[in-house]
N, C-alpha and C positions, 0 to 999 in steps of 0.2 A: 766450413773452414777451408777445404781443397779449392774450393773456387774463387773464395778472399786473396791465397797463397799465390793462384796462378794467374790471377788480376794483379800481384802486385809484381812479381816477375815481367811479364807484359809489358804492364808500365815502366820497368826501369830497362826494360831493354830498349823499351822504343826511346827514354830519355838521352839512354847509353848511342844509338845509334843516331840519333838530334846529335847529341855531339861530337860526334867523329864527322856526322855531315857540314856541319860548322868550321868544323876545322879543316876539313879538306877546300873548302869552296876559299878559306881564309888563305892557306897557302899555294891556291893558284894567283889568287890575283894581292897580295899583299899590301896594304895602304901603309904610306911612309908619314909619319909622326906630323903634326899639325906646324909644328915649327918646321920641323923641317922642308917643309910643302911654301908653307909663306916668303922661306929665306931664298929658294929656287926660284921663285916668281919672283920677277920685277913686275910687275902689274897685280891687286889682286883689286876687284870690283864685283860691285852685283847689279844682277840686270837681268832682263827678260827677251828668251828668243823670239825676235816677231820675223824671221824667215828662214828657212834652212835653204842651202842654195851651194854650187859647184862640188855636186855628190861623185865620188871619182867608182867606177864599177870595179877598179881593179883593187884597190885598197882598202873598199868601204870605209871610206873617210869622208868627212862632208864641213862645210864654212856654213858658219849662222851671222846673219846682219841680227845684233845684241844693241837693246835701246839700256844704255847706262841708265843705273839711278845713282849710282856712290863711288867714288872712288875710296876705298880703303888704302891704298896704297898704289905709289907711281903714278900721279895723274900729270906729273912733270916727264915722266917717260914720254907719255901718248902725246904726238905730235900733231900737231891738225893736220896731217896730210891723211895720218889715222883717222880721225875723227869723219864722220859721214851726217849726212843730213840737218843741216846746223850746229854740231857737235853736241850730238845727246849718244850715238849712236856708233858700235865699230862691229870691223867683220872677226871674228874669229874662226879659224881653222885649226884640226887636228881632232874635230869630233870624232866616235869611233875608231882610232887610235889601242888598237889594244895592248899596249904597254903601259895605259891610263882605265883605272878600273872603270870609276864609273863617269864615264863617257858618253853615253846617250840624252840629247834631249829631243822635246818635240818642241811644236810652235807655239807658246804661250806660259812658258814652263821658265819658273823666274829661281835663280842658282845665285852663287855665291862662285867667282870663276876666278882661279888661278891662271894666270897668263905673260906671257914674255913677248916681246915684239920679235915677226917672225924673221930669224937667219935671212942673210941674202943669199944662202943657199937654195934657198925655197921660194926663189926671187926667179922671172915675172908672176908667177902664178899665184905667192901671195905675198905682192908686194904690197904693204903697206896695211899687211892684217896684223892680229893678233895670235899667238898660239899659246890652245892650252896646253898648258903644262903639269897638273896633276889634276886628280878625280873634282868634279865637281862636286858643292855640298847645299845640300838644301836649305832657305832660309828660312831660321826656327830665333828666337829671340839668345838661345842658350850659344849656337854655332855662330851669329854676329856676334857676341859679348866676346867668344873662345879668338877667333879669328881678329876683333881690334885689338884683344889683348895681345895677340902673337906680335900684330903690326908695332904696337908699342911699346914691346917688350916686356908685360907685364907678366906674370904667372899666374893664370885661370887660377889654380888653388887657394891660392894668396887673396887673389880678391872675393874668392867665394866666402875663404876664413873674415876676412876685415868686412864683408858685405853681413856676414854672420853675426859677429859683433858689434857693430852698430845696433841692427836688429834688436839684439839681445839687451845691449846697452838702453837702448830708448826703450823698450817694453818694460825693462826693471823703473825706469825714471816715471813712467804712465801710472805702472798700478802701485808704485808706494810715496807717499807725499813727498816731494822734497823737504829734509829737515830746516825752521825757521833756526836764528840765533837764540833766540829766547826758547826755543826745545832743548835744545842743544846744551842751555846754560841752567835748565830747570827751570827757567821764571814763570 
């Protein structure tokens, strides 16, 4: 029994201490609300790094040439002067950026990216890129649905409840007969 007792102390300290590590890693780097994140970017798109390129040694910051697959939003921003390599393709700058959590990619590593065309403050050096503007997010079927709904204005819950009920709606419709007139009338 003494050894069940300090097995389970153990375990709830190391859960106890899981979560104070959670929360500390959380309030270093804070991710601001998904709406929130969409309305700040004029640009959001997905795409895949095919080079990482103008690595700066002082700021460890670095520009990736990104081959577009979607524009989710702003593709009326992006001016073909942005636009590279027959327009599938733009540079983004601000990677590693540590005022942006997550910030890292490598070469072949396809994201969901928040972005603004870059200030002319930050003009010759990235004229005519893109910057990110908050954390990248990985692309998973759930974070495209959350993200067009942001674009659209729609509320992820809302469509998850009306996505719910249909479901619910057509399974009852599947497994009980629809009533004829003549059930209905007793004939």
């Amino acid at each position: 029994m003494g050894r069940q007792s300090a097995g389970r102390v153990a375990f709830s300290l190391q859960i106890l201490l899981l979560s104070l590590a959670v929360d500390v890693c959380w309030s270093l780097c804070p991710e601001k609300e998904l709406e929130t994140r969409e309305e700040e970017a004029n640009v959001v798109l997905t795409g895949t790094v095919e080079e990482i390129m103008n690595v700066d040694p002082v700021y460890n910051t670095y520009s990736c040439k990104v081959r577009v697959w979607r524009f989710l939003k702003g593709r009326e921003t992006v001016k073909n002067e942005i636009l590279l390599d027959g327009g599938n393709k733009v540079m983004i700058c601000g990677f590693g950026d540590p005022s942006i959590c997550d910030n890292q990619v490598s070469t072949g590593d396809t994201r969901i990216f928040f972005v603004n065309v870059a200030p002319k403050s930050m003009w010759p050096a990235h004229k005519n890129e893109l910057m990110l503007s908050s954390s990248l997010m990985r692309i998973t079927l759930r974070n495209l649905e959350e993200v067009e709904n942001c674009v659209e204005g729609l509320d992820f819950v809302f469509v998850l409840f009306f996505s719910f009920c249909v479901s619910l709606l057509s399974f009852i419709s599947l497994s009980s007969p629809m009533p004829t007139p003549n059930s209905v009338l007793g004939l």
